[in-house]
C-alpha positions as CSV (number, residue, x, y, z in Angstrom):
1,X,40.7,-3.8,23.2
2,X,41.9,-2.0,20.3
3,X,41.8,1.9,19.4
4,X,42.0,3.7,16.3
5,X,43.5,7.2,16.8
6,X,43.9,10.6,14.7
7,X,47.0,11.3,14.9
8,X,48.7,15.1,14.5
9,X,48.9,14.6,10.8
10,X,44.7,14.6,10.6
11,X,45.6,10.7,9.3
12,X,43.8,8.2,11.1
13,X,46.1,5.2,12.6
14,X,44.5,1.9,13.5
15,X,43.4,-0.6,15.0
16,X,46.4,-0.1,17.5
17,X,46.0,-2.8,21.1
18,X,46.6,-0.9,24.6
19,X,49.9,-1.2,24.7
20,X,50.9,0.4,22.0
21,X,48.9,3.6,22.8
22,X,50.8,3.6,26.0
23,X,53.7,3.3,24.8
24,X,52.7,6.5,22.3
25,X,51.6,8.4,25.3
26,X,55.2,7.7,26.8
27,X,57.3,9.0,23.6
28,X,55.3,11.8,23.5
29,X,53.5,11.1,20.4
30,X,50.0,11.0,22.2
31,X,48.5,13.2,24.8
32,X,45.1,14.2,26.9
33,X,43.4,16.1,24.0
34,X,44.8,13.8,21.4
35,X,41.1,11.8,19.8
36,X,40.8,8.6,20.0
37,X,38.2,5.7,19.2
38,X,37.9,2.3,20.7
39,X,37.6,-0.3,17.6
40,X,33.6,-0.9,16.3
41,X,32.9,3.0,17.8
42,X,32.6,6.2,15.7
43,X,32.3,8.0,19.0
44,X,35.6,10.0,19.0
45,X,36.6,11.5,22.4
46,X,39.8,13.4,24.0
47,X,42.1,10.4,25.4
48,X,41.9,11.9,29.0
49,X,38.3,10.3,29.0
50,X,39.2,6.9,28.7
51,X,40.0,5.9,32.4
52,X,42.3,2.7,31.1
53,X,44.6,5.5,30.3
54,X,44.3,7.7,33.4
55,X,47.4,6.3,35.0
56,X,49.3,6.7,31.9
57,X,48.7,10.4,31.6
58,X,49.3,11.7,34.8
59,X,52.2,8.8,35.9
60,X,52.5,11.2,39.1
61,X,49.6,10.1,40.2
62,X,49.4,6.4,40.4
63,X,49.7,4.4,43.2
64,X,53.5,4.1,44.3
65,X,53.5,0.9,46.4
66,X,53.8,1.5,50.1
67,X,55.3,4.2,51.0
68,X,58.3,3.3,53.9
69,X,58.3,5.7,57.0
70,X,61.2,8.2,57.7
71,X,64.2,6.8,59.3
72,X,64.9,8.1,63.0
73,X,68.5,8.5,63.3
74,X,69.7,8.9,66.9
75,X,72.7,11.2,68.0
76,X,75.5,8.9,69.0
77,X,77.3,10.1,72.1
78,X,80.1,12.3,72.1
79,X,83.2,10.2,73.3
């Protein structure tokens, strides 16, 4: 899917495909309240409402693989 997005500028940038928006949202150059359009739409919404990007918001919150168990470490006796 591509998006078209109004950048800080008030210019409007686009089509640009999923990758490249998260890629902006790494750098910086994109963020929750920044509006946004998926390609064929003239319904403009905040970028936190498009879940495809949820992940890539908040990277705190995605899933981390499993998550390994403490490591007991026993006292070794005293000689």
């Amino acid at each position: 899917m591509a998006y078209y997005i109004i950048g800080g500028d008030g210019k409007t940038y686009g089509p640009k495909p999923d990758r490249e928006i998260r890629e902006w949202i790494r750098e910086g150059r994109l963020n929750a309240t920044s509006n946004i359009a998926t390609e064929g739409s003239e319904d403009w919404r905040p970028l936190s409402e498009f879940p495809e990007f949820a992940n890539d918001l908040n990277p705190a919150a995605a899933p981390v693989g499993a998550v390994q168990p403490p490591q007991v470490i026993q006292p070794q006796a005293q000689p």
